[in-house]
C-alpha positions as CSV (number, residue, x, y, z in Angstrom):
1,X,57.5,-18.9,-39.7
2,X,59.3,-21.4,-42.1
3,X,62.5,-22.1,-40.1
4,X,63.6,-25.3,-39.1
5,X,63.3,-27.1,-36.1
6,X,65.6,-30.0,-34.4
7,X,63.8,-33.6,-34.1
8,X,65.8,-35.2,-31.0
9,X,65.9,-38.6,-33.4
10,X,68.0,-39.0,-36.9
11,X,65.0,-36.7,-39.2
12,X,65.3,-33.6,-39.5
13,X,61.5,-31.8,-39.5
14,X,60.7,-28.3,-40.9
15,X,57.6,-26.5,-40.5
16,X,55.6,-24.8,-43.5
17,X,52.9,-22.8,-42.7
18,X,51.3,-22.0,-46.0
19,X,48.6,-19.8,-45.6
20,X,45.8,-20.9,-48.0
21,X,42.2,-19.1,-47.5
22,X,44.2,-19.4,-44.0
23,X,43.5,-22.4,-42.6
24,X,46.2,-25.6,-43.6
25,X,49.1,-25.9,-41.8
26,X,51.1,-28.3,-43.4
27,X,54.0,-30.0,-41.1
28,X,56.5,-31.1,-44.0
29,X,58.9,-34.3,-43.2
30,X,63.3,-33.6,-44.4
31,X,64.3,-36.6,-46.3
32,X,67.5,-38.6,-46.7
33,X,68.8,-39.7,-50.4
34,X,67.7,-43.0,-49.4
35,X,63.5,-41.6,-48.5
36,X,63.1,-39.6,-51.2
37,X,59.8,-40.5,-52.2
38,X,55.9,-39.1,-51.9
39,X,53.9,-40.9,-49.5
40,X,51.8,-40.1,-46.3
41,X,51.4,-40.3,-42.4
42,X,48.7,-39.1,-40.2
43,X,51.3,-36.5,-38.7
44,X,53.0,-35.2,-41.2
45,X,53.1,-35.2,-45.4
46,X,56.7,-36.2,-46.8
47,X,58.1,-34.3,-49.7
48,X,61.5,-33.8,-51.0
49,X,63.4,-31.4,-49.8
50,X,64.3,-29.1,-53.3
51,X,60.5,-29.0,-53.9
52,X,59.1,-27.1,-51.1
53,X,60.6,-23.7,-51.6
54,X,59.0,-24.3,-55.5
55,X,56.0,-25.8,-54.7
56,X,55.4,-23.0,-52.2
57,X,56.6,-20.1,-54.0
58,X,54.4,-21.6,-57.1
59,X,50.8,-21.4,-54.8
60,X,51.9,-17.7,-52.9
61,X,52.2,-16.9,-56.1
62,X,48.0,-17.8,-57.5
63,X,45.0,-15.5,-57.0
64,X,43.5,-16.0,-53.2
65,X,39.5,-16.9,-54.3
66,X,36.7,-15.4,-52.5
67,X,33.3,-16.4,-51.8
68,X,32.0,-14.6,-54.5
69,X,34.5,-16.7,-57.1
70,X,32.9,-20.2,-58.4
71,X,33.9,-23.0,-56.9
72,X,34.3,-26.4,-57.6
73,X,32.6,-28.3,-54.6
74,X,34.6,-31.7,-56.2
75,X,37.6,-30.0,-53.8
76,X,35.8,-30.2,-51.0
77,X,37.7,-33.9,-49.6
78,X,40.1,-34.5,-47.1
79,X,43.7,-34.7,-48.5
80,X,44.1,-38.8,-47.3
81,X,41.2,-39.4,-50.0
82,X,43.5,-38.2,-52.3
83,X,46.8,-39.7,-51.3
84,X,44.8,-43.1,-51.0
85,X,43.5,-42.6,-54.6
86,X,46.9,-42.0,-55.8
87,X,48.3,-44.8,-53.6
88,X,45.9,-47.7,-55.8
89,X,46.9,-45.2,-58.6
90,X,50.2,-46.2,-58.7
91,X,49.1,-50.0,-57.5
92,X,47.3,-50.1,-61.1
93,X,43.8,-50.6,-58.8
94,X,42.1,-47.9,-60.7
95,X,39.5,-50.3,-61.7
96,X,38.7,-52.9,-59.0
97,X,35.2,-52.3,-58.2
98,X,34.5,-51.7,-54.1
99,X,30.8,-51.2,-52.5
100,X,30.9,-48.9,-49.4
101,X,27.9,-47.7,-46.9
102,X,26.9,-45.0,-45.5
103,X,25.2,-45.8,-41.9
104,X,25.2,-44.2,-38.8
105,X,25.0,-45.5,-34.9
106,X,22.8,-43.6,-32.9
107,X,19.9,-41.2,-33.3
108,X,20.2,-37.5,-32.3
109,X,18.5,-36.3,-28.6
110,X,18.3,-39.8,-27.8
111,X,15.3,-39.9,-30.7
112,X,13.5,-43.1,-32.2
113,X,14.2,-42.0,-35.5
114,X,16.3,-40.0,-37.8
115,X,15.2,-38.0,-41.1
116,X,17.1,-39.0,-44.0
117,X,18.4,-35.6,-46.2
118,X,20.9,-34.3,-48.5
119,X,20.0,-36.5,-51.3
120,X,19.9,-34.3,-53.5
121,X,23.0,-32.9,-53.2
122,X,25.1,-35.4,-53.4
123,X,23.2,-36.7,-56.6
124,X,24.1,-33.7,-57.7
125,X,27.7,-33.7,-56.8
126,X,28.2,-37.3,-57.7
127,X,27.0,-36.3,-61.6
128,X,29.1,-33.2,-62.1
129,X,32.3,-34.4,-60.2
130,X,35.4,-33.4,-62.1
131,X,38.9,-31.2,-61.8
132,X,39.4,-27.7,-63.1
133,X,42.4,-27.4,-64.5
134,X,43.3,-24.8,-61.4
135,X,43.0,-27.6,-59.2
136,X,45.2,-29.9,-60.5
137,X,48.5,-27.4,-60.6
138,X,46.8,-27.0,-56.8
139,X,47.8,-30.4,-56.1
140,X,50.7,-30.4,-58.5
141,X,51.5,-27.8,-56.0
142,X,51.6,-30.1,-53.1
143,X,54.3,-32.0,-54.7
144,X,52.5,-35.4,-53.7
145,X,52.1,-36.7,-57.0
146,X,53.3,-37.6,-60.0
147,X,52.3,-36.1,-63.7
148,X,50.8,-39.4,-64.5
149,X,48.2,-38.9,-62.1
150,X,47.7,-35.4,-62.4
151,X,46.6,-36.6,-65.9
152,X,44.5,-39.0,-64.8
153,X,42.6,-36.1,-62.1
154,X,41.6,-34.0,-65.7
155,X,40.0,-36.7,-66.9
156,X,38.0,-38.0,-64.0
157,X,34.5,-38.4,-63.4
158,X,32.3,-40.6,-61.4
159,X,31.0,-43.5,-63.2
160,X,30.2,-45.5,-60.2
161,X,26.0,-46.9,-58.9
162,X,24.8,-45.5,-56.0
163,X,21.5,-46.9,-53.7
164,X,20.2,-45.0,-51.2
165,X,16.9,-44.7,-49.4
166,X,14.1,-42.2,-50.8
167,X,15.2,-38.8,-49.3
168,X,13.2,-38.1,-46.2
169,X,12.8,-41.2,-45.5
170,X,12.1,-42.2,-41.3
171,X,15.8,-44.4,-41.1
172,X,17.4,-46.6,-37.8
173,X,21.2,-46.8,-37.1
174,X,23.0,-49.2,-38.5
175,X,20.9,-50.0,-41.7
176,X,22.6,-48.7,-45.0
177,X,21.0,-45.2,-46.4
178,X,23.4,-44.6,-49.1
179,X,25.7,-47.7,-51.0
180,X,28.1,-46.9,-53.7
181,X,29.7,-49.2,-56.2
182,X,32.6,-47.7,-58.0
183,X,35.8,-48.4,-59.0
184,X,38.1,-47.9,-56.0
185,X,39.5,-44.7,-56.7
186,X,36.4,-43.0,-57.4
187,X,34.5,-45.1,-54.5
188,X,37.5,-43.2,-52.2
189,X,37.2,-39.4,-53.3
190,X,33.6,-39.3,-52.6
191,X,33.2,-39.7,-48.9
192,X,34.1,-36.6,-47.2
193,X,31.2,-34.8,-49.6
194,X,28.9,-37.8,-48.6
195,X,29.0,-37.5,-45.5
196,X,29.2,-33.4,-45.2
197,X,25.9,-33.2,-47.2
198,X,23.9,-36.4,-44.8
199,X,25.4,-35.8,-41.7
200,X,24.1,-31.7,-41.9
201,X,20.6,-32.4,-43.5
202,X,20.1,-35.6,-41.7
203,X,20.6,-33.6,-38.6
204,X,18.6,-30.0,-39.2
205,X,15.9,-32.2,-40.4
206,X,15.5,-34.6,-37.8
207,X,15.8,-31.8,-35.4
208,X,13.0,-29.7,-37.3
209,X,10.6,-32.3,-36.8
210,X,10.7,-32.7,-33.3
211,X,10.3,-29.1,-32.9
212,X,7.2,-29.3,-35.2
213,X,6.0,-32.2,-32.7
214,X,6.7,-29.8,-30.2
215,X,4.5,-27.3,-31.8
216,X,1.7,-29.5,-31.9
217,X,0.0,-28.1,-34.9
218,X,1.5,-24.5,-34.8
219,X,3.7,-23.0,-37.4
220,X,6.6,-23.1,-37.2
221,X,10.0,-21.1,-39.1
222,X,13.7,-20.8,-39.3
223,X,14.9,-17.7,-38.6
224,X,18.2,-19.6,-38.0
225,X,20.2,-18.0,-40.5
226,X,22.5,-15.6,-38.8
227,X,23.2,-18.4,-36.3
228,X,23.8,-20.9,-38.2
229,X,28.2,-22.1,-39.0
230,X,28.4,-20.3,-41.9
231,X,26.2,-19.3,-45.0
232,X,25.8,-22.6,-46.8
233,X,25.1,-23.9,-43.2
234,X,21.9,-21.6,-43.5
235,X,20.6,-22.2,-46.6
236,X,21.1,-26.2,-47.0
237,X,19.8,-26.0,-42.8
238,X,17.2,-24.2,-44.3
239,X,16.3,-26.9,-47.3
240,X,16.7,-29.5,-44.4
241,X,14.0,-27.9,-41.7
242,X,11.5,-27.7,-44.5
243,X,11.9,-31.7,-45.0
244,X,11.2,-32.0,-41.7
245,X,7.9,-29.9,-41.5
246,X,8.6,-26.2,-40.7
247,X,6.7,-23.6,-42.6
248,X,9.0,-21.5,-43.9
249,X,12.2,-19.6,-43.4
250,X,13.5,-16.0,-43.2
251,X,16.1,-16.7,-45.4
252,X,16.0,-15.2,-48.8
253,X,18.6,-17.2,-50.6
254,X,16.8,-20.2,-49.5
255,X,13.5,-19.3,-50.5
256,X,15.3,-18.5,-54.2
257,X,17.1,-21.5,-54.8
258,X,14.7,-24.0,-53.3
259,X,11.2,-22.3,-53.5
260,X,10.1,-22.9,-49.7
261,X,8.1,-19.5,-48.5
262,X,10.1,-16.8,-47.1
263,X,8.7,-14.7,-44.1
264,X,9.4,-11.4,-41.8
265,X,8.4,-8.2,-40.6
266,X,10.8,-5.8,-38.5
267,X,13.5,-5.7,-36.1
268,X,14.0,-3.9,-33.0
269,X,16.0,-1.4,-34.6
270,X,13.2,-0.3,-37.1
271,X,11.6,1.0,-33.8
272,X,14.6,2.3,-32.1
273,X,15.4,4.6,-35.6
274,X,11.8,6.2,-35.5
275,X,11.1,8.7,-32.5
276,X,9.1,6.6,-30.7
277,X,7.5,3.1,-30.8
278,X,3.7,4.2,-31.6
279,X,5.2,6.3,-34.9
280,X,7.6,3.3,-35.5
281,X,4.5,1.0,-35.7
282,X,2.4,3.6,-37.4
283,X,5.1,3.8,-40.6
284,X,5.6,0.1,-40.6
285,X,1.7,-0.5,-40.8
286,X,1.5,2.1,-43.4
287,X,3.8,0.1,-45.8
288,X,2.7,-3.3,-45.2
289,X,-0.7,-3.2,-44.3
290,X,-1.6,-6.2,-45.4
291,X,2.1,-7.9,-43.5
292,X,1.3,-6.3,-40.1
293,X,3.5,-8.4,-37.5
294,X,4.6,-5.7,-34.4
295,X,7.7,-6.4,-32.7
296,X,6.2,-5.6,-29.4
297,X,9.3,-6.1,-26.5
298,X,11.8,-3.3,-27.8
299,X,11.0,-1.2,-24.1
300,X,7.9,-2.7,-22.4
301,X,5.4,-6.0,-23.7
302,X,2.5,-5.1,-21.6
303,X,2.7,-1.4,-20.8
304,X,3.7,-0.2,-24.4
305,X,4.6,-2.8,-27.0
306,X,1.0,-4.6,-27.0
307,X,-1.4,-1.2,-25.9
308,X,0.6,1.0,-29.1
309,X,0.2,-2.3,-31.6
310,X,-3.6,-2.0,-30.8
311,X,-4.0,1.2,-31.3
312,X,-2.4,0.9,-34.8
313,X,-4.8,-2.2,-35.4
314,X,-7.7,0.3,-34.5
315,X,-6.6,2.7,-36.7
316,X,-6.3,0.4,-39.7
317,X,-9.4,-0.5,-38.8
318,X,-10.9,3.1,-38.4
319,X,-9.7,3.4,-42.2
320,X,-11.2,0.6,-43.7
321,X,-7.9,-1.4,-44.1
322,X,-8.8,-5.2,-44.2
323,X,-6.9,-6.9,-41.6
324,X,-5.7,-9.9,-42.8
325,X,-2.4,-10.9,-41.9
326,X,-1.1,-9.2,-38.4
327,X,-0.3,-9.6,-35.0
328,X,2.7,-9.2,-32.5
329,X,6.0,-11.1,-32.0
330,X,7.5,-11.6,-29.0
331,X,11.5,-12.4,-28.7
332,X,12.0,-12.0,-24.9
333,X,10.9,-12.4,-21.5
334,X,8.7,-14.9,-19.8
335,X,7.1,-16.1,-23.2
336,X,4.5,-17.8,-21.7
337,X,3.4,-15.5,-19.3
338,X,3.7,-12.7,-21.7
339,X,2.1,-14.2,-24.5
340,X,-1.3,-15.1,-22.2
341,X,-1.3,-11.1,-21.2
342,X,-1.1,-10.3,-24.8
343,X,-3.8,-12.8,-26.1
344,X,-6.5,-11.1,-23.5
345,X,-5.7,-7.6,-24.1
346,X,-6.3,-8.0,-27.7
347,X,-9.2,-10.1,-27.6
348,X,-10.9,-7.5,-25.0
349,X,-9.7,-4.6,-27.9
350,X,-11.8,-6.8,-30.6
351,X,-8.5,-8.1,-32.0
352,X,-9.4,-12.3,-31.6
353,X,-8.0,-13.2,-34.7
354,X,-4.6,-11.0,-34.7
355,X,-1.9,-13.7,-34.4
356,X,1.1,-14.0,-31.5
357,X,4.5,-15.4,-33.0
358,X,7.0,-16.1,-30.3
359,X,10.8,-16.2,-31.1
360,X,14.2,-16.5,-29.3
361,X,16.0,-19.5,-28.1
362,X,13.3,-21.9,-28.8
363,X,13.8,-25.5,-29.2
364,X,11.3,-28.8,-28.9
365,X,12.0,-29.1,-25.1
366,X,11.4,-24.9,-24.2
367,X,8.6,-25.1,-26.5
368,X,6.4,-27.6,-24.5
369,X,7.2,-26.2,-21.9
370,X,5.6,-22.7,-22.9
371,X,2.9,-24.6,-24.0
372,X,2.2,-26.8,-21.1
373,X,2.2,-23.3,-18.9
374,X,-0.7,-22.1,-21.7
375,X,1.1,-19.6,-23.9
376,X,-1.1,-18.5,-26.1
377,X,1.0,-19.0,-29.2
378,X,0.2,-19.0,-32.7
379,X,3.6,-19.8,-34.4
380,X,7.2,-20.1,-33.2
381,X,10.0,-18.4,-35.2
382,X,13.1,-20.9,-34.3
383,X,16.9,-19.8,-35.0
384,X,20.3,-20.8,-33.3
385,X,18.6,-24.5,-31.6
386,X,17.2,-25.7,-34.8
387,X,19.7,-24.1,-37.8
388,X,22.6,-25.9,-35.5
389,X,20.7,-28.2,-34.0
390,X,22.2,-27.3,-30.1
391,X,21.5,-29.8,-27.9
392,X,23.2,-32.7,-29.8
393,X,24.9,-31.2,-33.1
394,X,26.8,-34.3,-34.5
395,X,25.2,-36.7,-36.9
396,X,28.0,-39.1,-36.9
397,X,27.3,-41.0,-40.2
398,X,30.3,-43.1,-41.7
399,X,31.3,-44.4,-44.9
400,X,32.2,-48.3,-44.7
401,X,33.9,-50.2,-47.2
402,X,31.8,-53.2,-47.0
403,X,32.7,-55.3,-50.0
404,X,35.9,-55.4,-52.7
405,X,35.3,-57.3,-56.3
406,X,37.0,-60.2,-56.4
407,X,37.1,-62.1,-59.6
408,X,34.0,-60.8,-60.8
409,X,32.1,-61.0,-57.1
410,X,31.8,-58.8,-54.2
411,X,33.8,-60.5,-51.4
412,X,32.1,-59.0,-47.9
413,X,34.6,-57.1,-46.0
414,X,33.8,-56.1,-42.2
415,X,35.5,-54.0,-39.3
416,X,35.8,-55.5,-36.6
417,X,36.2,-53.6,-33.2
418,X,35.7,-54.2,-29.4
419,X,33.2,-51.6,-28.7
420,X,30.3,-54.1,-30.3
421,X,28.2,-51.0,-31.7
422,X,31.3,-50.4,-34.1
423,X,31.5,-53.6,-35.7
424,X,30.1,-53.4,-39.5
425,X,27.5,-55.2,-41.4
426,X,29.4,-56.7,-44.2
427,X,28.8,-57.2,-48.2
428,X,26.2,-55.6,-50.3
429,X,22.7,-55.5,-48.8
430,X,19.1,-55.1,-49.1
431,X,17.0,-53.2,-46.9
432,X,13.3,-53.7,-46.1
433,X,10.7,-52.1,-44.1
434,X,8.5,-54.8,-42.5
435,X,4.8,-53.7,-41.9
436,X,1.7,-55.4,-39.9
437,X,-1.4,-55.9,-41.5
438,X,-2.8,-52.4,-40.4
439,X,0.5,-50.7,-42.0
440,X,2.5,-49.8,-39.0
441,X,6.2,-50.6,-39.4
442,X,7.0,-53.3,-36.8
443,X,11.1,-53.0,-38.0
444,X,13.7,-53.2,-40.9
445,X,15.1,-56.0,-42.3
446,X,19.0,-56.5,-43.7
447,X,19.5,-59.3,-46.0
448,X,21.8,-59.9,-48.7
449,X,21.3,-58.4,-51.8
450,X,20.7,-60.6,-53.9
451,X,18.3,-62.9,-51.3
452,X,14.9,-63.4,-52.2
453,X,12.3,-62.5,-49.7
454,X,8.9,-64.2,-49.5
455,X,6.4,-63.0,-46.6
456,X,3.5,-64.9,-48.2
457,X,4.6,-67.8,-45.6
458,X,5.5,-67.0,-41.3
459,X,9.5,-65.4,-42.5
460,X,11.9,-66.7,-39.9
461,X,14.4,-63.8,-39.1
462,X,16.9,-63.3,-36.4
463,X,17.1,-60.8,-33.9
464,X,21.1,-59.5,-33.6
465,X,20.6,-58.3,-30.7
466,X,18.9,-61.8,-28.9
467,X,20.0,-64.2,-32.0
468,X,18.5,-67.1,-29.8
469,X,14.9,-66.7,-30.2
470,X,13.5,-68.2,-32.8
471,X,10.6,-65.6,-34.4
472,X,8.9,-65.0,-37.4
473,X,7.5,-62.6,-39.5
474,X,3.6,-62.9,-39.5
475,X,0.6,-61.6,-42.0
476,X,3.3,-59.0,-42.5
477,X,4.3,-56.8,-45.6
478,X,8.0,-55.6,-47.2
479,X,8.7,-52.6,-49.2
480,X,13.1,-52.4,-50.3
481,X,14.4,-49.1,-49.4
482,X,17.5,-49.2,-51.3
483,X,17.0,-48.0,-54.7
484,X,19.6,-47.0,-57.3
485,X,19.7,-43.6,-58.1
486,X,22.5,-43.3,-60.1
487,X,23.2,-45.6,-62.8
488,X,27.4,-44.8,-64.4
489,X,27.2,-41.5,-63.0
490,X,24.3,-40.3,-64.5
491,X,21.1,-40.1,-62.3
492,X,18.2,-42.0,-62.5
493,X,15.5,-40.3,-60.4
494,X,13.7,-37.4,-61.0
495,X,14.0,-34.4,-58.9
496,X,11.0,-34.0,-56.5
497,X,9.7,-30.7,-54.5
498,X,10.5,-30.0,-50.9
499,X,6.9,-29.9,-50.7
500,X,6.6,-33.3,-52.1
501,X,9.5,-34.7,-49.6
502,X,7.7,-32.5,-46.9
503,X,4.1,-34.7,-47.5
504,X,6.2,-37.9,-47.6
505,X,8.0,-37.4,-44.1
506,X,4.5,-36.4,-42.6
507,X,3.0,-39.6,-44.2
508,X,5.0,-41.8,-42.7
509,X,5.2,-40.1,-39.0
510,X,1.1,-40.1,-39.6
511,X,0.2,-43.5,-41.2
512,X,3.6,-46.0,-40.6
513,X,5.7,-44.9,-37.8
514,X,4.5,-45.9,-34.3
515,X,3.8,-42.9,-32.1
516,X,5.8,-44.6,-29.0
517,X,9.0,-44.4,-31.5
518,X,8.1,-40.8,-31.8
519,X,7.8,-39.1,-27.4
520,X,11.0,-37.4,-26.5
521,X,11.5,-39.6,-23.6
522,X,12.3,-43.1,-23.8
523,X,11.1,-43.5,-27.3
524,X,10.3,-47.4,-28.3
525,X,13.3,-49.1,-30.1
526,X,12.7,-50.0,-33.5
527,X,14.1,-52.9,-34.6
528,X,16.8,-54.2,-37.0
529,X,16.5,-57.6,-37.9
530,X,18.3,-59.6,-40.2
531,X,17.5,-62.5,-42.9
532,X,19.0,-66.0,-41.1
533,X,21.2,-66.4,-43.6
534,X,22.8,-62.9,-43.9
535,X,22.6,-63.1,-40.3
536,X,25.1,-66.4,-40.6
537,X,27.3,-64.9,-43.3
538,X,28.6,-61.8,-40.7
539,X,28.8,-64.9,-37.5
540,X,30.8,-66.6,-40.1
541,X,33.0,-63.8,-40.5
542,X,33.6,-62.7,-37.0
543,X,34.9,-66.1,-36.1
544,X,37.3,-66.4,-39.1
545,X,38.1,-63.5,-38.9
546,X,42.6,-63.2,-39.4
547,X,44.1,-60.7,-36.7
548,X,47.6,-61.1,-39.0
């Protein structure tokens, strides 16, 4: 597995498959006297030749971590943030100050709106970023760089500003969420932890809420976990659906480390153990009367699952055991169907108020469709559609350089590209959300960051997408979104509750965002607008723009 292999040209390639926590496969260029030198290339990381065998016997030779080992989440990049860092590293750019923005192009489902999430997160990784000392002989293993800025790795910490909007805050593509200003280096290393904590929450939220739409008023909770791409998946998924409205979650290590209620009963093989389903129910009630939620479909919904729950519920009853919290669940079959069959034969046994959860492959689009067929559904326990969010799993937030210091200013910088939905929005902005008089949000608004805004007076503005019209702001109102958050590393804002984030998503979807933005199908567009003179600055530097 390390032999080498003939390149038809003048280089000679090997192949090193070093087999850490088993997934890197490094391909590992053979150099000449003349090329002996660390550098990079999308296909293949160079090296010199008498360094491999050390360099590789020096890592076979460390402790393989497990998931129960700490871990330092500052690893968690992808190696060309590194060989960029040490690249300006050795260019002496290690404190040239660059902004960069986080945005992303299109909203998931073909939604009006996206939930923003992860916040937190990356707060907290921003503040405690640093190297173990076990990590830099890891990359001292790589033989990529030199002991001068392995040096500089122990030492490091993010001292940069950050802006970003409030977390769970209702956000648009292509407006800024998150900027950072940092020194270069340190502006570099961050993305890949950016964008991993967004891009996830961003999504499980936004998806959350428009299964809560779906729900119309019904609870609703994860039971995504075993689903979910892998355990931190299901926890931070489980943070994220909470943001965006969902009552709970079965997940314990969720419920611990973030305080949102956790929920559950049985599973079918709690009846399948006990003789039969009647005695199953019987010893389930008997432990947790006052938790009593059947799993009714293990052999037959109608025939045994709903008549043997009822004559548990009688019995409780018969005893004088308060029923307070119980019911059925159903996770199979024709929900709707089943769930109206249900609903009559308890309410003809007396049992009006005992609930009927529904789980299984639920999502916002089978959901009202149960509901337009008149289940009769209390609450919706919702797993592998909402914890990965199925029908369109990829965020697809970027990180943008977007200005570069210049002799003591930030010079805009913008990509340019010829599909038109890829070119940036260059320089340091401001964001604002533009309201009528009644307090509906009627767009966003980009200017540049230091631009005054004055709605007192009709504000002209200019519509990127039909620049020709000439319109105005009117009567209207602005609240910034950007705020900074993080000050030279350390953090500036306090930490608030899910609950609170929870009350501030449903006050906007309530009170601000217009309910045509919201409907599945062909939601309303919201609009991006930008100041006239921003507006100018980015024309300005698409025509002079230099191809050489």
């Amino acid at each position: 597995n390390h032999g080498y292999h003939r390149n038809p040209g003048n280089v000679n390639f090997f192949t090193a498959s070093l087999d850490f926590y088993n997934t890197n496969i490094f391909r590992i260029a053979k150099l000449s006297a003349a090329q002996q030198f660390v550098g990079i290339n999308i296909s293949y990381v160079q090296v010199r030749k008498e360094d491999i065998h050390f360099g590789y016997q020096r890592w076979k030779a460390r402790k393989k971590m497990t998931q129960f080992e700490s871990r330092n989440i500052t690893m968690m990049m992808d190696l060309y943030e590194m060989t960029m860092a040490y690249g300006y590293f050795k260019e002496n750019d290690t404190e040239k100050k660059v902004a960069f923005d986080v945005f992303y192009r299109r909203n998931p489902d073909g939604g009006g709106f996206s939930i923003f999430a992860g916040l937190e997160q990356v707060i907290e990784y921003l503040e405690n970023m640093h190297f173990e000392d076990e990590d830099v002989e890891y990359f001292r293993s790589l033989n990529l760089f030199d002991e001068d800025f392995l040096a500089y790795l122990k030492n490091f910490r993010f001292n940069g500003d950050v802006y970003a909007f409030e977390e769970g805050t209702i956000m648009y593509p292509n407006e800024p969420v998150v900027t950072v200003v940092a020194p270069l280096i340190e502006a570099q290393l961050v993305e890949t932890a950016i964008l991993a904590q967004i891009n996830h929450q961003s999504l499980i939220a936004t998806k959350a809420r428009r299964i809560v739409k779906a729900a119309a008023g019904r609870g609703v909770s994860d039971f995504g976990a075993r689903r979910a791409h892998n355990m931190d998946a299901a926890i931070y998924g489980a943070r994220a659906s909470y943001i965006g409205g969902v009552n709970g979650t079965a997940t314990v290590s969720a419920g611990q480390m973030f305080g949102i209620p956790v929920g559950g009963t049985h599973a079918h093989s709690w009846v399948m153990e006990h003789s039969d389903e009647l005695t199953a129910f019987r010893s389930y009630a008997k432990v947790f009367p006052n938790n009593c939620t059947l799993l009714v479909d293990t052999y037959d919904v109608l025939k045994s699952g709903v008549p043997n729950a009822i004559k548990v519920f009688q019995e409780m009853k018969d005893a004088g055991i308060p029923l307070t919290r119980y019911g059925i669940r159903l996770d199979s079959g024709d929900l709707a169907y089943l769930s109206r069959k249900a609903r009559k034969m308890l309410d003809k046994a007396g049992f009006t108020d005992a609930k009927i959860v529904v789980s299984n492959s639920l999502d916002e689009y089978t959901i009202t469709s149960i509901l337009s067929q008149g289940g009769c559904i209390d609450s919706f326990g919702v797993g592998e559609r909402m914890i990965t969010a199925k029908t369109d799993p990829v965020f697809g937030a970027v990180y943008k350089i977007c200005a570069v210091e210049e002799n003591g200013k930030f010079a805009p910088r913008i990509k340019v590209s010829e599909t038109v939905e890829k070119i940036t929005n260059p320089g340091l902005k401001s964001v604002y959300r533009v309201y009528d008089e009644e307090g509906h949000a009627v767009s966003d608004l980009i200017t540049g960051f230091d631009e005054k805004v004055d709605f007192s007076t009709p504000y002209r503005y200019v519509d990127p997408e039909k620049p020709w019209k000439n319109r105005s702001y009117e009567n209207c109102t602005a609240k910034p979104l950007l705020h900074k958050v993080i000050e030279g590393g350390k953090r500036l804002t306090k930490t608030k509750t899910l609950q609170e984030l929870q009350a501030y998503v449903k006050k906007q979807l309530d009170n601000e965002i217009w309910e045509e933005e919201q409907r599945f199908e062909n939601p309303h567009k919201h609009y991006i607008d930008m100041s006239p003179d921003y507006y100018e600055m980015k024309m300005s530097m698409l025509h002079n723009i230099r191809t050489v």
